[in-house]
C-alpha positions as CSV (number, residue, x, y, z in Angstrom):
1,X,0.0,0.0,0.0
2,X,1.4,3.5,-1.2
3,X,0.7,6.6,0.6
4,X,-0.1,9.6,-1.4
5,X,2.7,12.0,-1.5
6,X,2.5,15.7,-1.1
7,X,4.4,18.0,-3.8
8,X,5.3,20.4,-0.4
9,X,6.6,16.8,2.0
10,X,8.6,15.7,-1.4
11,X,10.1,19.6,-1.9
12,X,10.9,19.4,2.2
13,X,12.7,16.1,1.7
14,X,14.8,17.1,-1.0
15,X,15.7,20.5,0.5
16,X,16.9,19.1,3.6
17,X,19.6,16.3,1.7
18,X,23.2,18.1,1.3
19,X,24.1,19.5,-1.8
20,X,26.5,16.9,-2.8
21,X,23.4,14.1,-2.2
22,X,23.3,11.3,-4.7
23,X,20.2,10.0,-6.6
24,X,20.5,7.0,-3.7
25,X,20.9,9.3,-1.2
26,X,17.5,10.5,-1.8
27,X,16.4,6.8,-2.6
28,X,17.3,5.7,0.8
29,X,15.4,9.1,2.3
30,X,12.5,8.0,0.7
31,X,12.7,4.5,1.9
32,X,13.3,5.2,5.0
33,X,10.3,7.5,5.3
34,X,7.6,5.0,3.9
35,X,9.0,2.2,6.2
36,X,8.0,4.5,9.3
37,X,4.5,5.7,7.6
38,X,3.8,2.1,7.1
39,X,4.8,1.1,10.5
40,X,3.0,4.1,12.7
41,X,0.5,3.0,10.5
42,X,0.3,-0.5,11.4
43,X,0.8,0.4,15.0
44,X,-2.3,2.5,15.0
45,X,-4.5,-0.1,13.5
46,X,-3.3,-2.4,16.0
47,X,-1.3,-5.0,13.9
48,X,2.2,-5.3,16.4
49,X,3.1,-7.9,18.4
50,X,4.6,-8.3,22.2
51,X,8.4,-8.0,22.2
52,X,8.9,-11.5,23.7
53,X,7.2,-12.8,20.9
54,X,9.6,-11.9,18.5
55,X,12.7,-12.1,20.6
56,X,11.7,-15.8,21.1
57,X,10.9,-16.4,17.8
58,X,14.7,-15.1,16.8
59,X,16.6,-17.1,20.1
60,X,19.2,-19.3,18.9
61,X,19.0,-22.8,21.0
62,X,21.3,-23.2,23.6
């Protein structure tokens, strides 16, 4: 699912990269933004789960 983008969020995004950014530095800045929209998203509708949970799904056996 894609968020609609605002000309005026894009134009702040850009403005803030230096001026020697590359084409992946603004990649990764966009990236990096959707992963948090999506996940405050998901966190609102309620779809997280309990932090044990996932550290015990990730333990390595003894």
């Amino acid at each position: 699912m894609s968020t609609l983008v605002r000309k005026k969020d894009a134009y702040r995004l850009v403005d803030q990269l230096a001026a020697d950014a590359t084409w992946d530095d603004l990649m990764h800045e966009i990236y990096v933004r959707e992963a948090i929209e999506r996940e405050l998203e998901d966190s609102n509708a309620g779809r997280t789960k309990d932090v044990k949970e996932i550290r015990g799904k990730y333990e390595l056996p003894e």
